[in-house]
C-alpha positions as CSV (number, residue, x, y, z in Angstrom):
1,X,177.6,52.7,163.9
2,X,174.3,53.2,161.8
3,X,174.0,50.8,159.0
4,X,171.9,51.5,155.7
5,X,168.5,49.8,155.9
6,X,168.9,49.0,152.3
7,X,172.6,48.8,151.2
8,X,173.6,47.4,154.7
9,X,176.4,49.8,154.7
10,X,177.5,52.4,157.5
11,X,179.8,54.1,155.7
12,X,178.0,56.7,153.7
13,X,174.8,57.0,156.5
14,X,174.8,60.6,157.7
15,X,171.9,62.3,160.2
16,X,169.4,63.8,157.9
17,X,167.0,65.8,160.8
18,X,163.9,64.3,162.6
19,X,160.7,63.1,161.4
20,X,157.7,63.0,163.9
21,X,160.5,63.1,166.8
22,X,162.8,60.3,164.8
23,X,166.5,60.2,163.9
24,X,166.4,60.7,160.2
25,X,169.8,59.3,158.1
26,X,170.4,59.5,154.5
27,X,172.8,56.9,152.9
28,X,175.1,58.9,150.2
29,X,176.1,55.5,149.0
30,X,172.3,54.5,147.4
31,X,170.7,58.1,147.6
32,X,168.2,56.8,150.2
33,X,166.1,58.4,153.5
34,X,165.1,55.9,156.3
35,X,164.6,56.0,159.9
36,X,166.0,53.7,162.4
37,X,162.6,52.4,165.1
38,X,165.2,51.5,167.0
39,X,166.5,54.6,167.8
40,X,164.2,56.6,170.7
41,X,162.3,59.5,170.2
42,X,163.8,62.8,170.7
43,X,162.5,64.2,173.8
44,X,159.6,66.9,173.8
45,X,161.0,70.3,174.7
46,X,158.9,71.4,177.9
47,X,158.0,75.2,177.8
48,X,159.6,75.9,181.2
49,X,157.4,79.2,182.8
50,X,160.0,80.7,186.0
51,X,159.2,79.5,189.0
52,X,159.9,81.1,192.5
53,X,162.0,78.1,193.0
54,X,164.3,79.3,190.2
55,X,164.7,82.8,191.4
56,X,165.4,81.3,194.9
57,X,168.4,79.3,193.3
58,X,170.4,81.5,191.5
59,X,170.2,84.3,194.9
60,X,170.6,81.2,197.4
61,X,167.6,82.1,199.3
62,X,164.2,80.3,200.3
63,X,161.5,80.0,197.8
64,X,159.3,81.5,201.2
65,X,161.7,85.2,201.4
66,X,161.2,85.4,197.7
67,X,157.8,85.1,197.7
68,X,157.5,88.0,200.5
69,X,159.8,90.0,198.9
70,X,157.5,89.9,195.5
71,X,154.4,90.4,197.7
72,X,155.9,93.3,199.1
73,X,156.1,92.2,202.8
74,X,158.1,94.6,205.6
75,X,160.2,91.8,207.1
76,X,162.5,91.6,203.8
77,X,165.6,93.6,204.1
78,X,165.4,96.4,201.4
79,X,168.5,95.3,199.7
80,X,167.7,91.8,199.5
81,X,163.9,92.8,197.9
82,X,165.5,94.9,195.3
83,X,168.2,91.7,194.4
84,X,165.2,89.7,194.2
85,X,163.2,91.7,192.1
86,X,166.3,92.0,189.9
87,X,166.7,88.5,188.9
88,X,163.1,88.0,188.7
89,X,163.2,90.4,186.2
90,X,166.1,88.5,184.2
91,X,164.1,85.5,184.3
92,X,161.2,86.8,183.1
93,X,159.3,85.7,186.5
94,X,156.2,86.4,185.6
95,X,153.1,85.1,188.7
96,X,151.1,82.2,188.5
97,X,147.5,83.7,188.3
98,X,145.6,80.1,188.8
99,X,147.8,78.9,192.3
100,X,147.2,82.6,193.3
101,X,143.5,82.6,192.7
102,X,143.1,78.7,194.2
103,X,144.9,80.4,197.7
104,X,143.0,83.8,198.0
105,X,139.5,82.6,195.8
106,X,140.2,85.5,193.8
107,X,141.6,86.3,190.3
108,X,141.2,90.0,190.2
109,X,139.7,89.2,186.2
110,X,136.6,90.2,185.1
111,X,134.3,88.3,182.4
112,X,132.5,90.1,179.5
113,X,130.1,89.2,176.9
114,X,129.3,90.9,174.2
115,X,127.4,90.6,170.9
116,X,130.1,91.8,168.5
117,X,133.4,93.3,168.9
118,X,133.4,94.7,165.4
119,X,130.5,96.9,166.3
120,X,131.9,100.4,167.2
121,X,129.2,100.6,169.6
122,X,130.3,97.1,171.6
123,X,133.7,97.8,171.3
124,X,133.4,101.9,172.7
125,X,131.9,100.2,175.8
126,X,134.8,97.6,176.6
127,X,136.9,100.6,176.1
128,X,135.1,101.9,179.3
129,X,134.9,98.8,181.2
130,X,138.7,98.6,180.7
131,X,139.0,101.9,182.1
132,X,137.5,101.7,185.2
133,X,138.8,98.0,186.2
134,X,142.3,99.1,184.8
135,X,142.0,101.8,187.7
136,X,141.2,99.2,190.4
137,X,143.9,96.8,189.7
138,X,141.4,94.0,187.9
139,X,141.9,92.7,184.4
140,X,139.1,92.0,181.5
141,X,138.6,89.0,179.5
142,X,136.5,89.5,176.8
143,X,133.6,87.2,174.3
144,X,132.0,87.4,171.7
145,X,128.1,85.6,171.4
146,X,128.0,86.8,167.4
147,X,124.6,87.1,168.6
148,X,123.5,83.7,169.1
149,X,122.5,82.6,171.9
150,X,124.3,78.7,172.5
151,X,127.7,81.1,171.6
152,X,126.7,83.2,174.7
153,X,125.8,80.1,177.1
154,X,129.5,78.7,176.0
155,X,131.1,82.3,176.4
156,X,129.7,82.2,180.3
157,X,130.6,78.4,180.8
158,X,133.9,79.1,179.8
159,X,134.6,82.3,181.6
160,X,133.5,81.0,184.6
161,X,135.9,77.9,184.5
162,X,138.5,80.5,183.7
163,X,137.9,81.7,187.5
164,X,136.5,85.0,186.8
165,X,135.6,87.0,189.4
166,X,132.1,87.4,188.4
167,X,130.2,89.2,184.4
168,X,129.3,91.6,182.8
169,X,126.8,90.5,180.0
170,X,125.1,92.2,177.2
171,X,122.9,89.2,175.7
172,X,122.8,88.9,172.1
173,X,119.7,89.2,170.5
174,X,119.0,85.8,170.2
175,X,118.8,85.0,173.9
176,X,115.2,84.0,175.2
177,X,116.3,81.9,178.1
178,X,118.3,83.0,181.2
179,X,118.9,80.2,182.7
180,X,122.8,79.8,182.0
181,X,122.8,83.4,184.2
182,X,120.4,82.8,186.8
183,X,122.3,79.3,188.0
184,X,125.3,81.4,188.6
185,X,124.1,84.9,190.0
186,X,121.5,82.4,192.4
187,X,125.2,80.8,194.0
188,X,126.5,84.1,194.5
189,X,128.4,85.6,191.6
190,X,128.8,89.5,190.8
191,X,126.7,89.7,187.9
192,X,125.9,93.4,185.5
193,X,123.7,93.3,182.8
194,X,124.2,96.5,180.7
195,X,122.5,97.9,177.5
196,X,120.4,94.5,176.8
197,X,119.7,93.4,180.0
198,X,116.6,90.6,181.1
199,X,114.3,91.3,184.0
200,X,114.7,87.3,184.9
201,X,117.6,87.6,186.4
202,X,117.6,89.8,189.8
203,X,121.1,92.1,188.5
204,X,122.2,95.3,188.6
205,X,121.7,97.0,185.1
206,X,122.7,99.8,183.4
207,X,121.1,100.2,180.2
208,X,119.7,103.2,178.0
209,X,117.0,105.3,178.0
210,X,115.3,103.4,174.9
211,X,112.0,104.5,175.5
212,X,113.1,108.6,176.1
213,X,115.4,108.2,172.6
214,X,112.6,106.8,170.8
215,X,110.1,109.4,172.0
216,X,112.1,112.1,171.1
217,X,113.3,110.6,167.7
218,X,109.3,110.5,166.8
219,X,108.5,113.6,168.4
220,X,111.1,115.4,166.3
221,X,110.2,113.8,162.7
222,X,106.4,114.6,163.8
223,X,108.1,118.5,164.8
224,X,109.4,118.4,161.1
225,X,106.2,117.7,159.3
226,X,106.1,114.1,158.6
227,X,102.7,112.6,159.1
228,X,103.3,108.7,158.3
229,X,106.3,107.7,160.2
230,X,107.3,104.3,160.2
231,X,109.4,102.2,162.5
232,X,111.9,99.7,161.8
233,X,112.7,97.9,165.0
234,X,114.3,94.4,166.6
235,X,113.3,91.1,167.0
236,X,109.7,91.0,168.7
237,X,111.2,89.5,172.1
238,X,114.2,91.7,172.7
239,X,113.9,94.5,175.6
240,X,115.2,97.0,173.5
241,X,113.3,97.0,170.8
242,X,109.9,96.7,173.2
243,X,110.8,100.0,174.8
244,X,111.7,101.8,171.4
245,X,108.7,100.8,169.8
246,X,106.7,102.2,173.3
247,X,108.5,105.1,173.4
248,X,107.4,105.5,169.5
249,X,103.9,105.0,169.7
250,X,103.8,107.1,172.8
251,X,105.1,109.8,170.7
252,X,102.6,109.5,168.4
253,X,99.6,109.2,170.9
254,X,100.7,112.8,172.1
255,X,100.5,114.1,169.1
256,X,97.0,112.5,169.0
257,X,98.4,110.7,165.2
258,X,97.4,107.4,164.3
259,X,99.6,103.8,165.3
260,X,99.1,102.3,162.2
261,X,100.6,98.3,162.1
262,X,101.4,98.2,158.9
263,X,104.4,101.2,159.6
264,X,105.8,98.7,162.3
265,X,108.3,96.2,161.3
266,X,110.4,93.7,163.3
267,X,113.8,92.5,161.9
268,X,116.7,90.8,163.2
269,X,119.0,93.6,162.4
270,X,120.3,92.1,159.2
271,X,120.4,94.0,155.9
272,X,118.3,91.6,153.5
273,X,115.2,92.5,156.6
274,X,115.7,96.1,156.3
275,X,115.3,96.0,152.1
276,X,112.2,93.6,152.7
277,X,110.9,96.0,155.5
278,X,111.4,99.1,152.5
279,X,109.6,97.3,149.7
280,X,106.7,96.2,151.8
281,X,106.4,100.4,152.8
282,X,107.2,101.5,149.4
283,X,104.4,99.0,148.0
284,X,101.6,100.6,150.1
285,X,98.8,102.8,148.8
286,X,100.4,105.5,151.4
287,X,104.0,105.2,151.6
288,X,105.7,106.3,155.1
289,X,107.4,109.6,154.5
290,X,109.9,109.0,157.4
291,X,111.2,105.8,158.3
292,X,113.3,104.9,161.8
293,X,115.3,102.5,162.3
294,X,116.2,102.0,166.1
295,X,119.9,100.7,164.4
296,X,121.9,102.9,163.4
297,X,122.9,100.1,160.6
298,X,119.8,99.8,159.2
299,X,119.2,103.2,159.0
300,X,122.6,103.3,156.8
301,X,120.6,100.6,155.0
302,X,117.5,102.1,154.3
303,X,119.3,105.3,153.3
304,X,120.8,104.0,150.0
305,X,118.4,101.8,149.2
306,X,116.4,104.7,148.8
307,X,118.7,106.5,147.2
308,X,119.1,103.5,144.4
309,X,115.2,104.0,144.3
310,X,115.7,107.5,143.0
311,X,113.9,109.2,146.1
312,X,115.4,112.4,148.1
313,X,116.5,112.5,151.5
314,X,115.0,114.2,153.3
315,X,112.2,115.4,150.9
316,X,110.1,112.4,150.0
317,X,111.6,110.5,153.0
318,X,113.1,111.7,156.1
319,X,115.3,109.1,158.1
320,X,116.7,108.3,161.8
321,X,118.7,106.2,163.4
322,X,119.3,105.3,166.8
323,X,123.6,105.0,168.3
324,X,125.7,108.0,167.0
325,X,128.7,106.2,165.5
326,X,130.9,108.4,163.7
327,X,129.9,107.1,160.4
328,X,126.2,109.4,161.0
329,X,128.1,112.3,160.3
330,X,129.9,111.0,157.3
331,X,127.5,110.0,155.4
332,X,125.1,111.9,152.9
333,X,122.7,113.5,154.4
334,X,124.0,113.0,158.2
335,X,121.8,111.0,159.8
336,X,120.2,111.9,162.5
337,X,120.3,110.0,165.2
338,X,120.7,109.2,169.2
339,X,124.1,109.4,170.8
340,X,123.9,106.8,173.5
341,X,127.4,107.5,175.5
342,X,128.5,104.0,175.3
343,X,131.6,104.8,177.2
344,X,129.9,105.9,180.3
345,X,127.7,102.8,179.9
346,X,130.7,100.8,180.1
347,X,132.0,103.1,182.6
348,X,129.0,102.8,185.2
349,X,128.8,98.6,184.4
350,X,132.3,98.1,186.1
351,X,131.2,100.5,188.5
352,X,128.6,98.4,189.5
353,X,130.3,95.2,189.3
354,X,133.1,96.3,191.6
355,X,130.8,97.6,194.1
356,X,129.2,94.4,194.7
357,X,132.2,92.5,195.1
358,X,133.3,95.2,198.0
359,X,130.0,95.3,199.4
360,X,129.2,91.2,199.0
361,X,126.4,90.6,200.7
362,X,125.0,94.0,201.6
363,X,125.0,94.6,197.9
364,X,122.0,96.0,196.3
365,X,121.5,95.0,193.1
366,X,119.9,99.1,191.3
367,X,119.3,99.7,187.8
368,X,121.5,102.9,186.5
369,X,119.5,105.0,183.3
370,X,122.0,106.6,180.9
371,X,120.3,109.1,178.6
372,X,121.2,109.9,175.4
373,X,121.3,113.2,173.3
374,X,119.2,113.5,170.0
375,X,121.5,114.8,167.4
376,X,119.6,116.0,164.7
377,X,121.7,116.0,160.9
378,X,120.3,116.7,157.6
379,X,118.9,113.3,156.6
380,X,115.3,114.7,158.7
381,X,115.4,118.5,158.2
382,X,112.3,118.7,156.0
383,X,112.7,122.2,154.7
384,X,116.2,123.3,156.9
385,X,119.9,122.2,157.2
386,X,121.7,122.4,160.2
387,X,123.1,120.5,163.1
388,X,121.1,120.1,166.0
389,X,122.2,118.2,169.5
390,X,119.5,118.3,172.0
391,X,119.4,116.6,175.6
392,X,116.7,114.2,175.8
């Protein structure tokens, strides 16, 4: 009988719960709480997953027949499959996807990395990765870099110690150094870059016609009248914004008008770069009269900080953007902009990355070109309204 550590008397001790897995009392008698150390530790509850084992017990079969019965094997008598399959199913069985990936060396799970899931852009293309490895019986674990670049080497690290079969990786646009990819597509591993890829690493690719987008983005504000067009683009040393910023000056060489430096601007995609970017143009002795941004964000940016400026859209300054999320159309004036299909491009990237598992070593690693329609809103029509979508 349990005696009160301070009155010494059992007979008003009562169980009062546990604390830190101890016997808690409380003495009626002197209004006190104590624990006995003597008394052991209530055992941990184990979180008990079902095991084969289990469903073998309650039927009074082998662990072996249920096993073939789950896996579908001919030799199991059709009544004694669908009994198993019935009290799996009451149990909750559910498969052990580590032992079965440690017996056949694959998990049937592919990694991706992405930027930023809260971008509509990001997230369209899981959406198509999803649909297409859905449809060949393989499942998608997703991560996020934030866009930073030590975030991204610990996504891979930790996808690959999940067993994945292999990635799909869009770097974020911090990422100057490949090596955390290169170690693992040089042993072997299914690798697809897609939408911003690196030309270190000898992958298949899918990305975007930056360069044609860009082009056509230019040609069209230069179609409209504008004659100092500047560009807002990425950080210096990300592919993307390279090839957007050719494609722009190309544009501009056709049309035999000047590349002028001071109408090019990196940023790192961030709103606070975008205003700075503005007031550096709006400071000039010739102010651009069309700005683009090759993010559709910024482009959003530049739009109402204008507009707290006091100047009209399009008429003093025209603006585009580049990724037609459904906010372009929203806002006031539309913006014009690039539709970049980034559900195909998620589409064709798990394309890709299943055919190189089929194909292993007769795999080809190809780059696949998705192009993008310029749809042309209000926020560049100098002079005319309308909705334009044109096939670049």
């Amino acid at each position: 009988m349990m005696k009160c550590s301070k009155c010494s008397s059992p007979d008003g001790v009562q169980r009062a719960g546990f604390i830190r897995g101890r016997q808690r009392f409380f003495c009626k008698l002197c209004d006190y709480h104590f624990i006995d150390h003597q008394v052991p530790r209530a055992p941990e509850r184990k979180r008990h997953q079902t095991t084969i084992s289990d469903v073998a017990k309650v039927l009074g079969v082998a662990p072996s027949t249920v096993s073939r019965a789950l896996n579908g094997h001919s030799d199991i008598n059709s009544n004694t499959r669908e009994a198993i399959i019935a009290v799996a199913r009451q149990l909750d069985y559910q498969p052990n996807l580590l032992a079965q990936s440690l017996k056949s060396s694959a998990t049937h799970t592919i990694g991706v990395v992405i930027p930023d899931i809260e971008r509509p852009f990001f997230a369209t293309c899981v959406s198509g990765i999803q649909e297409v490895a859905a449809e060949a019986g393989y499942r998608v674990m997703i991560c996020q870099s934030k866009e930073s670049y030590d975030m991204e080497v610990s996504n891979v690290q930790a996808l690959l110690a999940s067993r994945v079969d292999g990635l799909l990786i869009c770097h974020s646009r911090d990422t100057q150094n490949f090596d955390h990819v290169m170690q693992h597509a040089s042993k072997g591993v299914p690798i697809v870059h897609f939408d911003r890829v690196c030309n270190e690493v000898d992958s298949a690719q899918v990305v975007l016609d930056d360069w044609g987008g860009a082009y056509a983005v230019t040609e069209h504000l230069i179609q409209e009248g504008c004659q100092r067009i500047a560009i807002l683009a990425g950080p210096e040393t990300l592919l993307i914004s390279k090839q957007r910023i050719s494609g722009y000056q190309n544009a501009l060489r056709r049309y035999r008008m000047p590349v002028r430096p001071e109408y090019e601007v990196h940023s790192n995609f961030q709103p606070d770069s975008a205003l700075a970017a503005l007031d550096a143009w709006m400071a000039l002795p010739e102010p651009p009269d069309a700005i683009f941004a090759i993010s559709y964000r910024n482009a959003f940016d530049i739009m109402l900080a204008l507009k707290q400026r006091g100047l009209r859209i399009p008429q003093d300054v025209a603006v585009a953007g580049f990724g037609d999320e459904f906010l372009a159309a929203l806002v006031e004036p539309g913006l014009t902009t690039v539709n970049l299909h980034p559900h195909r491009l998620g589409q064709q990237a798990a394309r890709l990355f299943l055919d190189q598992v089929r194909q292993k070593e007769d795999f080809k690693p190809r780059t696949f070109v998705i192009s993008g329609d310029l749809v042309i809103r209000q926020s560049s029509l100098k002079g005319r309204g309308g909705y334009f979508k044109l096939e670049i």
